[in-house]
N, C-alpha and C positions, 0 to 999 in steps of 0.2 A: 848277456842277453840284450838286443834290442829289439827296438821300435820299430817295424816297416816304412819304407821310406816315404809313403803316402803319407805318413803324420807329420814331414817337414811341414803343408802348406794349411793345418790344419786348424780352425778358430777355437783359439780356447776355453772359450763357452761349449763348444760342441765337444770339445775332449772331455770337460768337465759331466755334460750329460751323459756321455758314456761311462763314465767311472762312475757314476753313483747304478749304474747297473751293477756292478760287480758283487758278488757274492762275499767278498772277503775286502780287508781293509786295503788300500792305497791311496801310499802320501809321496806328493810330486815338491820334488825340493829342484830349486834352483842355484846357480855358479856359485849366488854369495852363503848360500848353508841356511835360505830363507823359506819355509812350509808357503808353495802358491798353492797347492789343491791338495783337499782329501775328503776323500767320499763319505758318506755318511756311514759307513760300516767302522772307518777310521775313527772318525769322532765318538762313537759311541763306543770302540773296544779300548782305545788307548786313553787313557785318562791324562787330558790337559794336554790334548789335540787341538790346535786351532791353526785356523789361519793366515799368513801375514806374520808370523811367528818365526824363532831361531828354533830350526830342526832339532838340534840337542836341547832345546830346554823343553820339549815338547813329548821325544820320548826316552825309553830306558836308556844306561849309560851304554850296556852292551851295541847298541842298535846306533845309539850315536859314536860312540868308535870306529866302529866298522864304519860307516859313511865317511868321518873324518880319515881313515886310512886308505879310503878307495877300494874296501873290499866289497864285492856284488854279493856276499851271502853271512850271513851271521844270524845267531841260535839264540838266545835266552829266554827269559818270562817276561811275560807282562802280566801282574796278579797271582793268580797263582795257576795260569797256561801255560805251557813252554810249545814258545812262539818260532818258526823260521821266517826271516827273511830275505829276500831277493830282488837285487836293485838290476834295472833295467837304464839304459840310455836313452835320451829324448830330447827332439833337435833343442837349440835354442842352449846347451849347455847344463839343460835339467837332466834329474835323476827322477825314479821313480820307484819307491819301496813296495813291494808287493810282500802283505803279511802272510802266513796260513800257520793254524794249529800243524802242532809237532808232533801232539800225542792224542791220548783220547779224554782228557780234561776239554773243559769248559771254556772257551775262550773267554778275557771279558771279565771270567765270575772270579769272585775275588775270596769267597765263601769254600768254594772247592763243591759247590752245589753243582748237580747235574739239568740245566736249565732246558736241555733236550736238544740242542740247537751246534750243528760245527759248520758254521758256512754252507749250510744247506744239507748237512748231516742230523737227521733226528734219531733219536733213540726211541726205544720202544716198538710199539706195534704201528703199522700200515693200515690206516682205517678202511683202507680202497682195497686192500689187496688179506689182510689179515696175515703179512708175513712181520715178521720181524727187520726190521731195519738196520743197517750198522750204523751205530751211536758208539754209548761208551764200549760196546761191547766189540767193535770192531779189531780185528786182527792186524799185527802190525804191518805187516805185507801190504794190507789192501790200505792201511792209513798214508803208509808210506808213494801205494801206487796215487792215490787222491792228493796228496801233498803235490804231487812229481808234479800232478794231469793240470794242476790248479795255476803252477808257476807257467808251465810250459802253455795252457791255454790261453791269459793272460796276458802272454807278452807279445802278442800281435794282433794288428787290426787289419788284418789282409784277411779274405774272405776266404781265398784257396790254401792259401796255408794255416789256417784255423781248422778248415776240413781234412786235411791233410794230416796233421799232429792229430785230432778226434781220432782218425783211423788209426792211426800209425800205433797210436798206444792202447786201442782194445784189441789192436790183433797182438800187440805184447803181452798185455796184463788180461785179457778176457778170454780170449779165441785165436782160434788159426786163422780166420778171416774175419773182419770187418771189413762192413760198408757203410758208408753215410750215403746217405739217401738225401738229394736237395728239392724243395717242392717243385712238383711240376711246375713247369712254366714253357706255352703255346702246347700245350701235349707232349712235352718232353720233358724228359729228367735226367739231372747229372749225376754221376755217382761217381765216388771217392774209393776206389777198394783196395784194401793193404791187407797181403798176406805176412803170415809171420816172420819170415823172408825178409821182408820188409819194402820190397818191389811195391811202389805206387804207382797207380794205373788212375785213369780220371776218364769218364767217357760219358757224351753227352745220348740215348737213346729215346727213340719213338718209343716208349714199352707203356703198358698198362698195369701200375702199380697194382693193383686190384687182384695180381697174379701171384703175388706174397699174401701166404693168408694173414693179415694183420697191419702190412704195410698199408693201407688207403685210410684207415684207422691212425695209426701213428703219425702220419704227416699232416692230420688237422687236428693234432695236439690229446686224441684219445687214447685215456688208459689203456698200456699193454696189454695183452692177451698172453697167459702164462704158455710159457714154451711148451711143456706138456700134451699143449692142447694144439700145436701145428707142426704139422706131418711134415719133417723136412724134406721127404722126397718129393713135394708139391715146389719147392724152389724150381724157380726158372733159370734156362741157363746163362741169363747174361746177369744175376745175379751168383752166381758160382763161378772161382775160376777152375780154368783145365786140370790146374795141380793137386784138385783137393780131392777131383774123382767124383764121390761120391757122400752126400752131407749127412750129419747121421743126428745130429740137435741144432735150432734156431734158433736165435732170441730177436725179436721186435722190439724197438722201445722208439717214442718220441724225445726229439731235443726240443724240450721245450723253451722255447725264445722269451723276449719282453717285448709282448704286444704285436711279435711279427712271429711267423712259423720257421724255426731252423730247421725243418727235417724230419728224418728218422735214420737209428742207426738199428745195424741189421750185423748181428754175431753169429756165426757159423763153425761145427765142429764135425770132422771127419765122421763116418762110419769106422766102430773102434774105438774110439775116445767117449771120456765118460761125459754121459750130458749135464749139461748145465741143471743147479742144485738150485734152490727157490733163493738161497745167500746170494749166487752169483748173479739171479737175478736181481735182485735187491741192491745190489754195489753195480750192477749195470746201470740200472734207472739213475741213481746217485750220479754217475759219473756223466749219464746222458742229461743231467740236470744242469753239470758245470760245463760241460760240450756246450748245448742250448744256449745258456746264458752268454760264452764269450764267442760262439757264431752271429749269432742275434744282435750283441756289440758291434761285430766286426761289419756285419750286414748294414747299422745303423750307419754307422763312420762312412761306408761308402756310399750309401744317398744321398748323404746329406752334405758329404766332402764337394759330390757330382750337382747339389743345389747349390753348394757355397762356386764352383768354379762357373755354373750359370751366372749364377747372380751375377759374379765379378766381370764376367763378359759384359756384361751390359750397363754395370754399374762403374768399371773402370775408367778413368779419361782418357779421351781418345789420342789420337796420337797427333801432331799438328807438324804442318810445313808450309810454306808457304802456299798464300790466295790472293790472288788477285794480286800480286804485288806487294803483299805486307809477309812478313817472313814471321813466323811463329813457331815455337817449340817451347816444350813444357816438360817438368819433374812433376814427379810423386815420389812419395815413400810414405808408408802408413806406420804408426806408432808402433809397431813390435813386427821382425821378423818374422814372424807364425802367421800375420794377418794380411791380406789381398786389399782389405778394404776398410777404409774410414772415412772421419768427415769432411774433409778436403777435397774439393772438387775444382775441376775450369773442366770448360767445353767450349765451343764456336760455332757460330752458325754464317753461312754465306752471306752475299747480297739477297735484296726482295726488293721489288717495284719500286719500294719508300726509303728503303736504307740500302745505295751503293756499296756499305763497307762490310766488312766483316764484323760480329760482334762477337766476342769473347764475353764469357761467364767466368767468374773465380770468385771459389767461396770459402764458409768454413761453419761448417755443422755444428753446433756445441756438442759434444760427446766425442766417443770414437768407439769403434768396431760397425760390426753389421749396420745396428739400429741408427745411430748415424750415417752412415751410406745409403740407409733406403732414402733416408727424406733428402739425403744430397741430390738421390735420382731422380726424385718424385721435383728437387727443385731446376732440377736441371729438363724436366719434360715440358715444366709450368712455363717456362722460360724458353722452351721450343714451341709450345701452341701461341705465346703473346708473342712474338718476335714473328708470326704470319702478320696478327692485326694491332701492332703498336711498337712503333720505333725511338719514340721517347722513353729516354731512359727511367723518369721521374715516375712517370705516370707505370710505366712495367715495372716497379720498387712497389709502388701502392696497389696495381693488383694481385701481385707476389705476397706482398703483405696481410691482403685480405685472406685469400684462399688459405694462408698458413696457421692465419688466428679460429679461420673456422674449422679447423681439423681437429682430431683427437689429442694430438702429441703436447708435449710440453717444450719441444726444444724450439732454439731460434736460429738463426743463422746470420752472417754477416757478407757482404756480398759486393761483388765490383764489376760493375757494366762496363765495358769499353768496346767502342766503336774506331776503327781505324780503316783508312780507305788511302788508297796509294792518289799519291797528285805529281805536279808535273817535278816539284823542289823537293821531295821526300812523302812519307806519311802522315798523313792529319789523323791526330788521333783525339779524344773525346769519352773522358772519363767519369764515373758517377759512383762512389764508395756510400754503400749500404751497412754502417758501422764496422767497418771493415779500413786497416792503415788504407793511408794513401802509397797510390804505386808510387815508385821512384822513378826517375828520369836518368839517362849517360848523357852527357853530350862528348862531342866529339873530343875536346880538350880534355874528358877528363872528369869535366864538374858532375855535379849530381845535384837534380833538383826533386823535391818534392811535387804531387799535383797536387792543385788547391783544392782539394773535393772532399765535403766532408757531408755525412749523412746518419740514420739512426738506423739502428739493430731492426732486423726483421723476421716477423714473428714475433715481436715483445712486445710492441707498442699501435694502440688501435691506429694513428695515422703517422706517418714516415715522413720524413723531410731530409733533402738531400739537395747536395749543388752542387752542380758539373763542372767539368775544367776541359777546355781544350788548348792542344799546342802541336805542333809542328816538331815531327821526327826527319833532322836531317838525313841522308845516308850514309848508316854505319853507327847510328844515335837508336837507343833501347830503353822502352818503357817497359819498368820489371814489377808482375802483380807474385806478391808473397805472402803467405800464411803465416801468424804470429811464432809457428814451429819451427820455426828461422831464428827468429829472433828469441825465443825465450829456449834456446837452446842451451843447456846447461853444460859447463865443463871450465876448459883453461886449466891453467898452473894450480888453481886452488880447488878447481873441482866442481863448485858453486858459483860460480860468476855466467850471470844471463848472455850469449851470443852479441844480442844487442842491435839497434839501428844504428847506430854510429860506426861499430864495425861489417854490416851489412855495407852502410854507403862507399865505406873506403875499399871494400870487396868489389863492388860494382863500377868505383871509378877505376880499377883494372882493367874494366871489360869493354872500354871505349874501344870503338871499332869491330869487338867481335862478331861474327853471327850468330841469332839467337841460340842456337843448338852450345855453341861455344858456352855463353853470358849462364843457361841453365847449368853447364853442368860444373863451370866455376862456382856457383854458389850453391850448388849443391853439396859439392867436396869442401868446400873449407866452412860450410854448415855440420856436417858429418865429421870432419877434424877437429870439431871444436868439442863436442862431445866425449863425455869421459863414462857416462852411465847410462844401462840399459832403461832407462826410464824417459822416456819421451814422447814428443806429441808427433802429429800427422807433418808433415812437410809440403809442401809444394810451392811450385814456382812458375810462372810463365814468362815469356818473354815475347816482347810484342817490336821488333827492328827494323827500319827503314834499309833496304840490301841496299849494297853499296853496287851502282850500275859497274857489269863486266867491262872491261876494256876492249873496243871494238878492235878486228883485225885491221890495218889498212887496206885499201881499193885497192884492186889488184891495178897496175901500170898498163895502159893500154885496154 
């Protein structure tokens, strides 16, 4: 079983909030056999679940064999439950254990007490309805259909194939036809319909819910209306297909979502066929309960995937080539595969009235994911409105400084202004580091110089003090701004040894004569070679090079 492939570009925070939705345990173990996520259902059924942990020291032996052997399904107890599980694939080289009860014990209870409770199965009576609920007393068919619906709903966070599987398996296990029913949206609704067949049909119509007795109810999260009481010859026919003729019982039920409406599913059985019994109601609602829960999931995942690829459009750096004369190009890479966005930042802004040159931004957030990318944005805007009315570098560090100390946040940031403007002998460029390395220098020979500019953290400290360096880029000479994730990049022969500046400069004295697009992606790559472990920081690099002027053709003769 896998993942959908939307959850390659997914933030791990938000995969995390999804999984604490789940009705049932899930532990997300990664390459080296280490517990990164489990839900609160995990911790609380598995005794001496935790996080940051070795996968086998955390659960039973049976459950860590099978992971250690690569098998996707293994059986045993945990207490005195007999537990199945089902490991699923997830980018990044993780697995993901999906638990569910096996029988009609207690998950969790270690007593062999009946606590009332199976991943969203109570026992006893229905206060709302006065029917009897399957608990312990459930039949093994219908435990086994909920075991199946639990793994199989679960293991994806696609929205159409979440509805899909809903269907698919109550027209198996419930009816001859199901439909999932999706909330209107503009006066329309989509509907999901699988005949026992097993033909899936998907169609989006103008219809007016309100034409199922029960359905206008169901899709704003109201208790069903027992079948008994709606006339299935009252079904409309674009909720009927051609094959069934003519419907002889209906059941209504809502999928009840977390916090957002997944629907309603809607069961249909021929004229002829025995109607539906107040049990099969009752393991309907159930199953439309774990339906609900992993649509409602899958619903989440996609808004918020669709807010995470917002955000990164605007919070991502832009892309740079040459201006005016000064040749520019820049990396990124953010700490973990999975993530779009961190604290690493550069941007550029053109000439203005006061400043001929180009200014370049490069920064670096403390933190990483999201929360540092906002305030990267937020410094990367601050830094668009002072760059209309202030072209000294000093003075834009101390109102940067100010605005950041009166804000909410706690983080601070490190920062490096330079100004670069093409002249008649190369680039003049003009540098100012806000607690942030000094950029490096190529010259053409070879050498590499440091710039003399050194300055304080911003955000930390009520006033900032910083001093500028300027010097002359011959052409084909590269002044290179880098984030500490360069250098404190961990790997080599031993595993543990930091990247380093020493080896950065002798990387760069390579790149004499490059052009910038070149100089970036040379240290990009033997940045990333150097690395032996999935544990690292943001990266980035710009490069700011004097072009080395084209060879003119000669005058044409005559």
């Amino acid at each position: 079983m896998s993942t959908e492939s939307a959850t390659e570009s997914f933030d791990p925070s938000t995969v995390a909030s999804i999984l604490a939705l789940a009705p049932f345990p899930v532990v997300v173990v990664d390459g080296g056999g280490r517990v990164v996520d489990a839900n609160p259902a995990a911790v609380e059924a598995v005794p001496g679940m935790r996080v940051d942990a070795g996968f086998e020291d955390c659960v039973p032996r049976w459950l860590a064999e099978a992971h250690a052997a690569g098998r996707p399904h293994a059986s045993g107890r945990i207490g005195n439950r007999l537990v199945r599980g089902t490991a699923s694939r997830w980018p990044g080289g993780r697995l993901a254990w999906w638990l569910a009860g096996d029988d009609d014990s207690d998950f969790g209870s270690d007593d062999g007490s009946d606590s009332g409770s199976d991943f969203g199965l109570d026992s006893g009576s229905d206060p709302a309805s006065g029917h009897r609920r399957p608990g312990s007393a459930l039949d093994a068919g219908a435990t086994a259909f909920l075991v199946e619906a639990s793994n199989q709903l679960m293991s994806s966070l696609n929205v159409e194939r979440s509805l899909e599987i809903t269907a698919t398996l109550a027209a198996r296990h419930l009816a001859e036809v199901a439909v999932v029913v999706a909330p209107p949206s503009r006066r329309r609704i989509a509907i999901t319909r699988v005949a026992r067949s097993g033909a899936v049909e998907r169609r989006t119509l103008r219809v007016d819910p309100a034409e199922v007795p029960g359905l206008s109810e169901a899709l704003q999260g109201f208790p069903p209306v027992p079948s008994r009481w709606i006339d299935p010859a009252a079904a409309p026919g674009w909720l009927v297909p051609g094959d069934l003729q003519e419907p002889g019982s209906l059941i209504v039920t809502p999928l009840p979502g977390n916090g957002i409406p997944a629907g309603a599913l809607v069961l249909l059985r021929g004229r002829g066929q025995e109607r539906f019994t107040e049990s099969e109601e009752a393991l309907a609602r159930v199953f439309a309960a774990r339906a609900g829960a992993a649509i409602s999931a899958a619903l989440l995942f996609t808004r918020q995937s669709a807010l995470a690829r917002t955000l990164a459009e605007d919070l991502m750096p832009p892309s740079l080539t040459r201006v005016g004369g000064v040749e520019l190009a820049g990396g990124y890479r953010p700490a973990g595969d999975e993530q779009r966005l961190g604290g690493d930042f550069y941007d550029f802004h053109g000439p203005t009235p006061d400043d001929p040159g180009v200014l370049v931004v490069f920064g670096d957030v403390s933190g990483k994911g999201v929360a540092a990318a906002m305030l990267a944005g937020r410094i990367r805007t601050s830094i668009s409105v002072l760059r209309t009315v202030e072209s000294d570098h000093e003075r834009m560090l101390q109102s940067l400084n100010r605005a950041l100390l009166s804000s909410r946040h706690t983080r601070f940031a490190t920062l490096v202004l330079a100004s670069a403007r093409s002249v008649a002998d190369g680039v003049a460029v003009r540098v100012t580091c806000g607690g942030h390395p000094p950029p490096l220098v190529v010259r053409t020979d070879g050498s590499v110089e440091r710039a003399a500019s050194r300055g304080t953290l911003i955000g930390a400290v009520e006033s900032v003090r910083a001093t500028s360096s300027e010097f002359l880029l011959a052409p084909g000479e590269t002044c290179l701004l880098y984030s500490d994730g360069i250098t404190d990049a961990v790997g080599g022969l031993s595993g543990t040894e930091h990247y380093g500046a020493d080896r950065l400069e002798q990387a760069l004295a390579g790149c004499a004569g490059l052009p910038a697009e070149a100089v970036v992606e040379r240290i990009q790559m033997l940045a990333e070679q150097w690395l032996t472990s999935n544990r690292r920081d943001d990266m980035a690099v710009v490069a700011i090079t004097a072009p080395i002027a084209p060879i003119r053709p000669p005058a044409p003769v005559g």
